[in-house]
C-alpha positions in Angstrom: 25.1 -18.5 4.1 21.6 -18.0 4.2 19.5 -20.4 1.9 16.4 -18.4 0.1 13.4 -19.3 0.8 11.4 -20.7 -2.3 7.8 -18.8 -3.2 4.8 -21.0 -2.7 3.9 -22.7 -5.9 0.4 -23.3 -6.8 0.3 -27.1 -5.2 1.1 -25.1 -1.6 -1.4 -22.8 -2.1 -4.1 -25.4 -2.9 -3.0 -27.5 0.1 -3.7 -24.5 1.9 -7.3 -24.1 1.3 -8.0 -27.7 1.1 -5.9 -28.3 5.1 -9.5 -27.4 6.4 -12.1 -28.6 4.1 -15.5 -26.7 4.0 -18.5 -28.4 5.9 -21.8 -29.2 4.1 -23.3 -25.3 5.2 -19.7 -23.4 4.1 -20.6 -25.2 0.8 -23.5 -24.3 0.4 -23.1 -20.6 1.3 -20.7 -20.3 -2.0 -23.2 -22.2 -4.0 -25.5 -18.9 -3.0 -22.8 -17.0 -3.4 -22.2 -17.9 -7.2 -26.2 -17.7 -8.0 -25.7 -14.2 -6.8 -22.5 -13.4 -8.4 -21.2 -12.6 -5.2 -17.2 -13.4 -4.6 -16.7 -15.5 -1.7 -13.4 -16.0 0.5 -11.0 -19.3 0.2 -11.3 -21.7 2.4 -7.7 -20.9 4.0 -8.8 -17.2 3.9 -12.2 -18.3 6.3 -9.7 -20.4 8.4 -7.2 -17.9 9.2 -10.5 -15.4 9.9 -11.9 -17.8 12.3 -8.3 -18.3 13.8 -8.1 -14.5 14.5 -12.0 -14.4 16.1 -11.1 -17.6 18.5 -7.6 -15.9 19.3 -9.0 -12.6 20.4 -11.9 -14.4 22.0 -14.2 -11.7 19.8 -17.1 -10.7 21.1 -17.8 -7.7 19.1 -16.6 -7.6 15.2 -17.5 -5.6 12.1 -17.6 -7.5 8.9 -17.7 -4.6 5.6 -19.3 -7.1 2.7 -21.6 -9.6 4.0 -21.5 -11.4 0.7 -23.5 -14.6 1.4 -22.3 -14.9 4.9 -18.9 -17.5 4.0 -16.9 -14.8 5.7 -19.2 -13.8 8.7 -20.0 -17.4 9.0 -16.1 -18.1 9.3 -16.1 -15.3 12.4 -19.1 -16.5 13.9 -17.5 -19.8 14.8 -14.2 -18.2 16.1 -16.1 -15.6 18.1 -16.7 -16.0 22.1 -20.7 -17.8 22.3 -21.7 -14.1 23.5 -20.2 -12.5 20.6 -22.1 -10.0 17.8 -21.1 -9.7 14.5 -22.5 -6.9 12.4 -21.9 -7.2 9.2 -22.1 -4.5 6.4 -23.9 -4.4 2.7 -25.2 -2.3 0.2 -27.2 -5.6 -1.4 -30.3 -6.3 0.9 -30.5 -9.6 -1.0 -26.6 -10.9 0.1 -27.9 -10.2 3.3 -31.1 -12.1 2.8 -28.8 -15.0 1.7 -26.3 -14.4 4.8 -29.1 -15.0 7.2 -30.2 -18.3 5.7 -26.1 -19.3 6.0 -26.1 -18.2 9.2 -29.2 -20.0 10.0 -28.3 -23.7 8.4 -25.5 -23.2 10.8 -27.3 -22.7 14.4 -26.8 -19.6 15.1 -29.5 -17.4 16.7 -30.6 -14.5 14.9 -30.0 -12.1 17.9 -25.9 -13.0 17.1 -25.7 -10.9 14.0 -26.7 -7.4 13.0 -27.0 -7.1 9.4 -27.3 -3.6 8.2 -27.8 -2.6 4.8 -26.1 1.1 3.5 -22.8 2.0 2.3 -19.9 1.0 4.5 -18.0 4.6 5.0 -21.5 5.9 6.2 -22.6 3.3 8.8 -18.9 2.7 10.1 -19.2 6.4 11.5 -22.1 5.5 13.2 -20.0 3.0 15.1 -18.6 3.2 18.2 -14.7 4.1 18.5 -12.9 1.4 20.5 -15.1 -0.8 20.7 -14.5 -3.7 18.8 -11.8 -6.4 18.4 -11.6 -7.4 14.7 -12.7 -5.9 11.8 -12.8 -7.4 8.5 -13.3 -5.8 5.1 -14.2 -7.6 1.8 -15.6 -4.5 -0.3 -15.3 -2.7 -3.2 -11.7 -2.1 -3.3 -12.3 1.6 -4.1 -13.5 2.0 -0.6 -10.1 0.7 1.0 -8.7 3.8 2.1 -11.8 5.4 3.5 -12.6 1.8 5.4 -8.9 2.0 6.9 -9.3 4.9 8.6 -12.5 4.5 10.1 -12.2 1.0 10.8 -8.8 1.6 12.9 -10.8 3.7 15.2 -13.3 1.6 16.0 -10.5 -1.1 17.2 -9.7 -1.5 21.1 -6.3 -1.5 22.1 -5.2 -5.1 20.9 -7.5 -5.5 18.1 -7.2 -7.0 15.2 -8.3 -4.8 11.5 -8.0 -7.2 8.2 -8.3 -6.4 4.4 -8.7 -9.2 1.9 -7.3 -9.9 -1.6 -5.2 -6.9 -1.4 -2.8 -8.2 -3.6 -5.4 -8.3 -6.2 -4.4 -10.9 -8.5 -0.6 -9.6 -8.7 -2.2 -6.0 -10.4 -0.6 -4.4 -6.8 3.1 -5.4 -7.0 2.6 -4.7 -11.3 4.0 -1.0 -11.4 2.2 -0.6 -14.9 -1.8 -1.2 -13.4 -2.7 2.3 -12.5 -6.4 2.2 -12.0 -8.1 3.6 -9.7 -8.8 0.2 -7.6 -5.0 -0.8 -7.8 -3.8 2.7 -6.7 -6.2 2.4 -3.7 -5.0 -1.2 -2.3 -1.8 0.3 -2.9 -2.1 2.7 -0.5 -3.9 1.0 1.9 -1.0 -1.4 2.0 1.4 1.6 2.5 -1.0 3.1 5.3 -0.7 -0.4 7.5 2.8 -0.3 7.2 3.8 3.6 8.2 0.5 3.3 11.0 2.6 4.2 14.1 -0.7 2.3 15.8 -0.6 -0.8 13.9 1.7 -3.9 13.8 1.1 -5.3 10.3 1.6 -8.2 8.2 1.0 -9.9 4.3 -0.8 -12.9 4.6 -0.4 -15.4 1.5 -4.0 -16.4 1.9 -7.0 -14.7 0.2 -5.4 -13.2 -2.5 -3.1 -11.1 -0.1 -4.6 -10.9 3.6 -3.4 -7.5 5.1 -3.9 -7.4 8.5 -3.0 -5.1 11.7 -3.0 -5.2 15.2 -3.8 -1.9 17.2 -0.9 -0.7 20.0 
């Protein structure tokens, strides 16, 4: 007889982000962050992001809500030395904070292309197949259009990731029908019926959906 397995309490979860501690620049990237009043990724969320970059050997990734550059930080370090990120924002001055994260942290500026505009426009402008991860951390609104676009630009083996699609429990709550909760809803259902994609639900990051490309 099979034994269930017990849900993570709230001690796991908190050992999970704190397993990798951030370093003095991580640190003070949220500090910008929450001047702003930006949302930035957990720790564990960063970790697992910088896991995927190293394991794919990145070299080109699109990051859709720069924030104040925890998350592109957190792919920088996992990405190949030659790697590019371009990272995505409507707010030039997240991006303005980004680049003094990114910085702090050695990284020359030709590494990262920061381009300010709404993500459903640029990521047209991007070229199909050719990158290995993409990450989005938007408006949650934009889910559905950023699936779809972002899946083509992935090369066969690629990695596309969504966080905090479990939004606070409001997804897997049948009585939260808003419009934001109805979108990660079926961004969730797209990853799982996407002939193309071998998914999983991460429990980091509020819900880390994420997708390889067949």
């Amino acid at each position: 007889m099979n034994t269930p397995t017990p849900a993570a309490a709230p001690a796991d979860s908190g050992f999970v982000d704190g397993y990798l501690p951030d370093d003095e620049v991580l640190s003070s990237a949220r500090a910008r962050a929450d001047d702003l009043g930006c949302s930035s990724l957990s720790a564990g969320a960063g970790a697992t992001l910088r896991f995927l970059a190293a394991t794919l050997r990145a070299k080109a990734v699109v990051e859709v809500g720069t924030g104040a550059g925890v998350s592109g930080l957190s792919l920088l370090r996992g990405m190949a030395p030659d790697g590019i990120l371009t990272s995505i924002d409507v707010e030039p001055e997240y991006q303005r904070a980004a680049r003094l994260t990114f910085r702090e942290a050695g990284f020359a500026p030709g590494r990262t292309r920061l381009i300010v505009g709404r993500a459903l426009d640029v990521l047209q402008r991007l070229t199909p197949g050719g990158y290995d991860l993409v990450f989005v951390d938007s408006a949650h609104i934009e889910y559905p259009g950023c699936y779809e676009l972002g899946v083509s630009l992935l090369r066969r083996g690629g990695i596309i990731a969504f966080h905090n699609v479990l939004a606070g429990g409001r997804v897997i709550d049948p009585s939260h029908r808003d419009p934001e909760t109805l979108a990660l809803r079926e961004v969730a259902r797209a990853f799982r019926e996407d002939d193309r994609l071998v998914p999983a639900l991460l429990p980091v990051g509020g819900g880390l959906l994420v997708a390889a490309a067949t």
